[in-house]
N, C-alpha and C positions, 0 to 999 in steps of 0.2 A: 365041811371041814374048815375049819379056822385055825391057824396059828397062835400059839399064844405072842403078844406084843415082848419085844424084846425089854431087857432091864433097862429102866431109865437111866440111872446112875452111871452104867459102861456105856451108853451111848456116849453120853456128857462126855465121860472119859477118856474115851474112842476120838471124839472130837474134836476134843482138849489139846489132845497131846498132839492129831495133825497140825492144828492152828499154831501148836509151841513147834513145832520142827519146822514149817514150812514158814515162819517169822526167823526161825534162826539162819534156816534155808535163804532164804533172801537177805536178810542182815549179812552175811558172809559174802553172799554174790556182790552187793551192793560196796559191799570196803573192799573187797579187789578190786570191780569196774573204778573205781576209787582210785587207787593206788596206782594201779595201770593209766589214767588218764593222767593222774599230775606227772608222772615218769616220761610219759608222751609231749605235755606241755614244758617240762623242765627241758627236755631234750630238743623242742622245735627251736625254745627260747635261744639255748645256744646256737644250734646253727643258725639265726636269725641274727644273733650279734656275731657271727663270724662271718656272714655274706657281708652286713652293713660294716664290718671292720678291712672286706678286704674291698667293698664300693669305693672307702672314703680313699684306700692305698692306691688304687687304679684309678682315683680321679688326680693324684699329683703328680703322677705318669706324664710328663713332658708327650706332647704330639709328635715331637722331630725330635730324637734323642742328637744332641748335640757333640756329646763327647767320646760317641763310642765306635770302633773300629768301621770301615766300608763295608767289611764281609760280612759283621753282627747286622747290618741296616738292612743290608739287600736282600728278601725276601726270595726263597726257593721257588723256580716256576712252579704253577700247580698242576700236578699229574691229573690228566683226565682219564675217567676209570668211564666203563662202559655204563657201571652203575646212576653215575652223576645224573644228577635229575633238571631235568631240562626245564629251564624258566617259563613262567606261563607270559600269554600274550600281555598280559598287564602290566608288567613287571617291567617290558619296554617301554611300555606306557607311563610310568611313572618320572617324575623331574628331576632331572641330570642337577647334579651339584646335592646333594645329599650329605657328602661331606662337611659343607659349610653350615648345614643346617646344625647349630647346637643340641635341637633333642636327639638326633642320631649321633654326634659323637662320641659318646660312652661307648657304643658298639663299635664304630670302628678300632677305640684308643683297645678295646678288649681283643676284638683279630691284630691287631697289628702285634698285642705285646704276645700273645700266643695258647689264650684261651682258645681251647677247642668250639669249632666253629657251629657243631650242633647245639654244644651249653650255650652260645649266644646267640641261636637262633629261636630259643626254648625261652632266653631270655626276656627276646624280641619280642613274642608271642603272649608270653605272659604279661609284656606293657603294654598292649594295645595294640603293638605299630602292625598294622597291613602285611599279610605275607609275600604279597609282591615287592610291598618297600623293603622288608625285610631280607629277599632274594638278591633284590637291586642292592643292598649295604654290603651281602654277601662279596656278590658280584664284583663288585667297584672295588673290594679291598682286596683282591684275588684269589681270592677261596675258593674252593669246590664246598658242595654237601651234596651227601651221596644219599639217594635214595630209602637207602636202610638203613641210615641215622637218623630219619627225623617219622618213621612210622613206629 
């Protein structure tokens, strides 16, 4: 019992027409992945020029505001919460005067003016600096970070 071999012609045809659908199929796929990706790049770009716009405005941030009320200067004590995560042994270990150090300035001049202390510890991380040094910058400027901020 043999089969007779199918028509050549509607094979061809048969064939034809997946390879034209599944070229259209993916030509489509391809200019949305497309589209969607420069919408992504056009979108990182700006937030990338609004961090770097408000970097340049927080580095002309005076260290000592000089002109402004006693009660704006003086920082609220920091509430300890049960949560507060407790410094590891290295982080005492690390060298007193960290203020004076120029590449951690920016962090402090950020807690002192009243960026939230996870965005600058996120920031810290993101540049290299040590997470003990980073506890320790915490630390010294009288910050808490709680636990379930930075997990």
């Amino acid at each position: 019992m043999s089969t007779a071999p199918l028509d050549r012609e509607r094979t061809l045809a048969a064939i034809n027409a997946f390879i034209i659908s599944t070229t259209y199929f993916i030509d489509e796929f391809a200019r949305t992945c497309h589209s969607k990706l420069d919408e992504a790049d056009k979108t990182l770009t700006r937030t990338n020029e609004i961090i770097c716009m408000l970097e340049s405005k927080l580095s002309t941030v005076p260290d000592e505001p000089e002109n402004m009320p006693a009660a704006a200067v003086e920082q609220a004590p920091a509430q300890a919460s049960t949560s507060a995560v407790a410094q590891p042994e290295a982080a005492t270990a690390a060298p007193s005067g960290l203020q004076s150090n120029p590449e951690y300035a920016m962090y402090y001049r950020q807690l002192k003016v009243g960026i939230p202390t996870v965005q600058v510890f996120n920031k810290m991380i993101m540049s290299s600096v040590p997470r003990e040094t980073a506890f320790k910058i915490i630390e010294e400027s009288g910050k808490t970070l709680a636990l379930d901020e930075i997990l």
